[in-house]
Each structure stands twice: as structure tokens, then as C-alpha cells.
Kinemage of the C-alpha trace (Angstrom):
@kinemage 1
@onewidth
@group {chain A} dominant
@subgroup {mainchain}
@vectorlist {calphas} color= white
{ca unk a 1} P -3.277 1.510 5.539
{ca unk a 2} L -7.181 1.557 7.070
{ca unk a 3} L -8.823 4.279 8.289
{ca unk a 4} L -11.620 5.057 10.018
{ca unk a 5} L -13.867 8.069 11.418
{ca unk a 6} L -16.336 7.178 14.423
{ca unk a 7} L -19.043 7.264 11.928
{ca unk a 8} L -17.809 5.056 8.670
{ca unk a 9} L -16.944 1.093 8.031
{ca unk a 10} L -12.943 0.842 7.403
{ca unk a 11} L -11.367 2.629 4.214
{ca unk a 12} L -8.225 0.712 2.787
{ca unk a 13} L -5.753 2.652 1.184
{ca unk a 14} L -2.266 1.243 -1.637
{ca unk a 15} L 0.348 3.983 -1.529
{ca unk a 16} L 3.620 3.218 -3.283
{ca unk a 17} L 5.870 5.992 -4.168
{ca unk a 18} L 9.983 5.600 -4.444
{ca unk a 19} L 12.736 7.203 -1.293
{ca unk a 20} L 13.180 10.623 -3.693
{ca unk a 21} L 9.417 10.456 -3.859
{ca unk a 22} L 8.076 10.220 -0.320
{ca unk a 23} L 11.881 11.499 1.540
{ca unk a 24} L 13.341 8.071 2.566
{ca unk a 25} L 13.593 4.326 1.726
{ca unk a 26} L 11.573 2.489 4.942
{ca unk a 27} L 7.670 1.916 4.576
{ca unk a 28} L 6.894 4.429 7.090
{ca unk a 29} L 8.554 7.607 4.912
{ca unk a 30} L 5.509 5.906 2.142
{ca unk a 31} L 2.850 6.055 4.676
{ca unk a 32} L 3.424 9.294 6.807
{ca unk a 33} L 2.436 11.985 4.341
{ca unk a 34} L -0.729 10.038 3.649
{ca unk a 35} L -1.698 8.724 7.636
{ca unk a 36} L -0.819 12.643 8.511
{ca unk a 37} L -3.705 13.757 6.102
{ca unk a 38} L -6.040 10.661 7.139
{ca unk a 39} L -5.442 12.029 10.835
{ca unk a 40} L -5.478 15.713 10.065
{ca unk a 41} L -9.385 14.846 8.787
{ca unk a 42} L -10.265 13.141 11.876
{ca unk a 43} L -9.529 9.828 11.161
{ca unk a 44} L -8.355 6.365 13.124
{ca unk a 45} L -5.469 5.141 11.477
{ca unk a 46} L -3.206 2.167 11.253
{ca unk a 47} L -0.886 0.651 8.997
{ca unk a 48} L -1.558 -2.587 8.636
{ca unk a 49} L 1.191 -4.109 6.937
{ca unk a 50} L 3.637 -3.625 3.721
{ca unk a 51} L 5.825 -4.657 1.187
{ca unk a 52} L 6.667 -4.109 -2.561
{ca unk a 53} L 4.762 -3.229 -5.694
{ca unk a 54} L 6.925 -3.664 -8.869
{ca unk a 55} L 4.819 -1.936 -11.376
{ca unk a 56} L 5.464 -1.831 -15.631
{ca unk a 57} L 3.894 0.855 -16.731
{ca unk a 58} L 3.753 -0.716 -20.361
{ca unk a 59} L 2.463 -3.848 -19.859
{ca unk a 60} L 0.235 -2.163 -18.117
{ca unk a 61} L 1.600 -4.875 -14.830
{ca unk a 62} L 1.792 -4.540 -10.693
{ca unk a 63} L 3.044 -7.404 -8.746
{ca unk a 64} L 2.942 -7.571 -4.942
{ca unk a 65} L 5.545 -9.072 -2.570
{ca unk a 66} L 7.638 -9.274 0.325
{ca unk a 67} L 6.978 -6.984 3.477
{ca unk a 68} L 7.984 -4.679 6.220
{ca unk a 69} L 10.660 -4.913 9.102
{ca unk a 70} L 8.638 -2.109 10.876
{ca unk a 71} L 4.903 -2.786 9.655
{ca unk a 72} L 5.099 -6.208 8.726
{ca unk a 73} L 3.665 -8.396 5.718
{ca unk a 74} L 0.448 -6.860 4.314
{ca unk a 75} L -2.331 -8.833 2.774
{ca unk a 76} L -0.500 -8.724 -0.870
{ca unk a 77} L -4.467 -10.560 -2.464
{ca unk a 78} L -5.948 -7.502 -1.160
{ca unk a 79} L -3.579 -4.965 -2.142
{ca unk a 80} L -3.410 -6.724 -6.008
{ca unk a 81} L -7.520 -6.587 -6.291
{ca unk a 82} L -7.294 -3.011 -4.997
{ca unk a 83} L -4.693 -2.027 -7.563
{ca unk a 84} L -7.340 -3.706 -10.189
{ca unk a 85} L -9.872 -1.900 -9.167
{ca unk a 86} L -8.469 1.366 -8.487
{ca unk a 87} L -5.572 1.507 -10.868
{ca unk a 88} L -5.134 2.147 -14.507
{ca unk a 89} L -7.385 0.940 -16.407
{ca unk a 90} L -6.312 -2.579 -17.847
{ca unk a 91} L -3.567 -3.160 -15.597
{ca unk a 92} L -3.119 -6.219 -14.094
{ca unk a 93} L -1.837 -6.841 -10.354
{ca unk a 94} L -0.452 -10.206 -9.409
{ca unk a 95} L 1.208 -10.669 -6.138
{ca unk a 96} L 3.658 -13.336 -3.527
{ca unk a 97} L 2.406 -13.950 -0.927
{ca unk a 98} L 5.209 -16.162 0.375
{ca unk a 99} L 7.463 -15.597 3.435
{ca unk a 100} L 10.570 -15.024 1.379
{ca unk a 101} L 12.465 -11.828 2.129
{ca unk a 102} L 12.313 -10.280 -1.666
């Protein structure tokens, strides 16, 4: 997801979370808790693609694939370095970025 207030450059946001988690199984249930509080603060947003994360919490290991029937394929690079960055420390985030389905 990006958002953006008049005022700021683009923030990008990774949100992964499973159906019992977020209250359903499409991409949009994953995003709409977060784009309502992005709006709620007076930002722009826009999802901006999506797909899977597949993440081993004891490897410490993410990887990034496939995408989204209503949002389409994200930019799976991006999403890994963010996960890098942002994550756990140590993990590691490889991703797909292949047309394949999953």
C-alpha cells in the first residue's frame, strides 16, 4: 500500500496477516483495517498491488510471490527489501517475481 498526505513524498507500507487475523481470505480484508487508519489520518491511499509472504519464523525466512485477482501483482523486490529492513532483525526476504499463479 502507499500513502500520502498533501505535504509528504509516498510512504510504502507490507501488511500480511492470515483470514482469522484480518476477517477474510481476499487481499482487500489484509489491507482495509490498515488503508481505513491511513485515511482516517488524512491520507491518499492506494493499494498498489499484492500477493503472498510465506514467512519461517525460525529460520528467521520471508519469501514473496504470486499476486492479487482484485489488486494485482505487487512489486515482490520491493516488498522483500522492505521486509529486510523493517522486519526482524536477521531475517531474510527472498521473493518470485514470476507470472505463475502460486
Amino acid at each position: 500500500q502507499t500513502a500520502k498526505s498533501p505535504k509528504s513524498k509516498p510512504l510504502r507500507f507490507v501488511r500480511s496477516a492470515s483470514p482469522s487475523e484480518c476477517g477474510g481470505p481476499y487481499h482487500a480484508d489484509v489491507a482495509s483495517s490498515l488503508v481505513k487508519e491511513l485515511t482516517s489520518l488524512g491520507y491518499d491511499v492506494t493499494v498498489v498491488g499484492g500477493g503472498r509472504i510465506d514467512y519461517n519464523e525460525y529460520a528467521p525466512h520471508a519469501h514473496v510471490y504470486g499476486f492479487s485477482y482484485g489488486f494485482g501483482k505487487g512489486d515482490h523486490a520491493l516488498v522483500a527489501q522492505i521486509i529486510e529492513q523493517f522486519g526482524e532483525d536477521g531475517v531474510v526476504a527472498t521473493f518470485d517475481n514470476s507470472n505463475s499463479l502460486y
